[in-house]
C-alpha positions in Angstrom: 122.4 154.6 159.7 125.5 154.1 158.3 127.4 154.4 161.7 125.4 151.1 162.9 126.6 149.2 160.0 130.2 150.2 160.7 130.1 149.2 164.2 128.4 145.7 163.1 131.0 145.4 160.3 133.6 146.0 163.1 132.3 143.6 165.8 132.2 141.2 162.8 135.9 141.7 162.1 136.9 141.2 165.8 135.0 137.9 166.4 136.3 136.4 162.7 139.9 137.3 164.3 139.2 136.3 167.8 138.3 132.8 166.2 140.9 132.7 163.9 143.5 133.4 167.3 141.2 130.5 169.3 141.9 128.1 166.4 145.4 128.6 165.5 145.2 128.2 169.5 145.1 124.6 169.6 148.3 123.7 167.5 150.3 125.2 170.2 150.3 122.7 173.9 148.2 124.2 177.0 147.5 127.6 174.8 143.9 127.2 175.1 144.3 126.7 179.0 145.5 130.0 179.1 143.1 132.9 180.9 143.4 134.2 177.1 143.0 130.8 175.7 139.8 130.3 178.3 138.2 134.0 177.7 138.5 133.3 173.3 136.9 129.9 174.3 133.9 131.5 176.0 133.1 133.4 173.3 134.3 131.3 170.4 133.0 127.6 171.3 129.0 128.1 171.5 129.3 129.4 168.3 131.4 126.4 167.2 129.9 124.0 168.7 126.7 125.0 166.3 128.5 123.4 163.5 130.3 121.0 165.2 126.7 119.5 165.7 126.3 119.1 161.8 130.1 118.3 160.7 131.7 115.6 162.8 135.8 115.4 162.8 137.3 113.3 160.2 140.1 111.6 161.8 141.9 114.0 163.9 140.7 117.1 161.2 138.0 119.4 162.4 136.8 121.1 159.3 133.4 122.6 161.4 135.7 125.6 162.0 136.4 126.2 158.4 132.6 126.2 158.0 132.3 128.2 160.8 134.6 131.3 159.2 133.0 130.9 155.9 129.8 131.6 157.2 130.8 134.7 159.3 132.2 135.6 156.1 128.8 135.1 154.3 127.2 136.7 156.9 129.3 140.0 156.2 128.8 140.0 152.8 125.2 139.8 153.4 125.1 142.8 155.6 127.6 144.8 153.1 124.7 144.2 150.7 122.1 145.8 153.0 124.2 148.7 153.6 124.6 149.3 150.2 121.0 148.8 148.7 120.0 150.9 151.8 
């Protein structure tokens, strides 16, 4: 059992770094149009776009990505309390 949550806690990881790389993405011109920049975006924006639904941008400041990381974050610490009381 423990295997499973060590694979989950590692696919975790990978997307919380693969939207941390899309995101620092768009401070840098045409990044995101790259075939790197277009793959992170298929997998990072429908997941983004959930909170960019409830948390409009102030100004030119998206903060729906901050939200976004903080609850991938919750959601790991969640699971790292199900491994353990299991």
């Amino acid at each position: 059992m423990s295997i499973i949550f060590d694979i989950i806690h590692s696919v975790f990881n990978i997307y919380f770094y693969a939207l941390l790389i899309y995101i620092f993405m768009s401070w840098i011109p045409g990044a995101r149009e790259s075939q790197i920049g277009q793959f992170l975006g298929s997998i990072c924006e429908p997941y983004l776009e959930q909170f960019r639904k409830f948390i409009p941008p102030i100004g030119m400041f998206d903060f729906s990505p901050i939200v976004a990381l903080f609850v991938l974050q919750l959601a790991q610490v969640g699971l790292n309390s199900i491994q353990t009381w299991i």
